[in-house]
N, C-alpha and C positions, 0 to 999 in steps of 0.2 A: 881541859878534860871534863868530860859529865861526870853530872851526879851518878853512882854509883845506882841509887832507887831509879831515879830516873832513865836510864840505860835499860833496866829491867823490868821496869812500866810497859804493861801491855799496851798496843794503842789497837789493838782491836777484843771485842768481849762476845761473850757468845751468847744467846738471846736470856739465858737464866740471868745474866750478869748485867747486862747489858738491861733491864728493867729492872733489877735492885739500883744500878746506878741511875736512873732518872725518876725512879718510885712508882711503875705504873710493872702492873701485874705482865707475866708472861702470854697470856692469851690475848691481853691487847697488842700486842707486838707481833704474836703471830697472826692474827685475826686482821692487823694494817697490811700485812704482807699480799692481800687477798683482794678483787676487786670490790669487796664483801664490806670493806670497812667505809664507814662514812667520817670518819675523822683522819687525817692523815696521820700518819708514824713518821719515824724517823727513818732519816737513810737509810738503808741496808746495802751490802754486798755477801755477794755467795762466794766462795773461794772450791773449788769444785761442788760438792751437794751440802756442805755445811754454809750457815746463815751466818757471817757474822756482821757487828754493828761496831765501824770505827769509834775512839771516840772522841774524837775534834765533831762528827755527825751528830753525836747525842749531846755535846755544848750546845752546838749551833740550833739543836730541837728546841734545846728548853731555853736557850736567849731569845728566839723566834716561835713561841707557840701557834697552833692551828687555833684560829675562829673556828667556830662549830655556823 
């Protein structure tokens, strides 16, 4: 049987959440989303017109940073 926390662990965060978890402000997340950005972001999926950011997508960012 799961963890009890674990079970109840979102695995996806919404763009406010989702840059407190990797430490980079919210306008550079929505600002990657855009072909505007010169640094790449992290995954994204839309689940109808909301943005959200799995997070196995935002491990895999910060294991695998962007060169500049």
């Amino acid at each position: 049987m799961k963890n009890i926390a674990t079970a109840l662990a979102p695995r996806a965060l919404h763009t406010a959440q989702a840059a407190a978890y990797i430490g980079f402000s919210e306008s550079f997340l929505e600002k990657c989303r855009t072909a505007a950005c010169t640094t790449p972001g992290p995954k994204f999926t839309k689940i109808g017109r909301r943005v959200v950011y799995l997070i196995s997508d935002l491990d895999a960012y910060l294991d695998n940073p962007p060169t500049a």
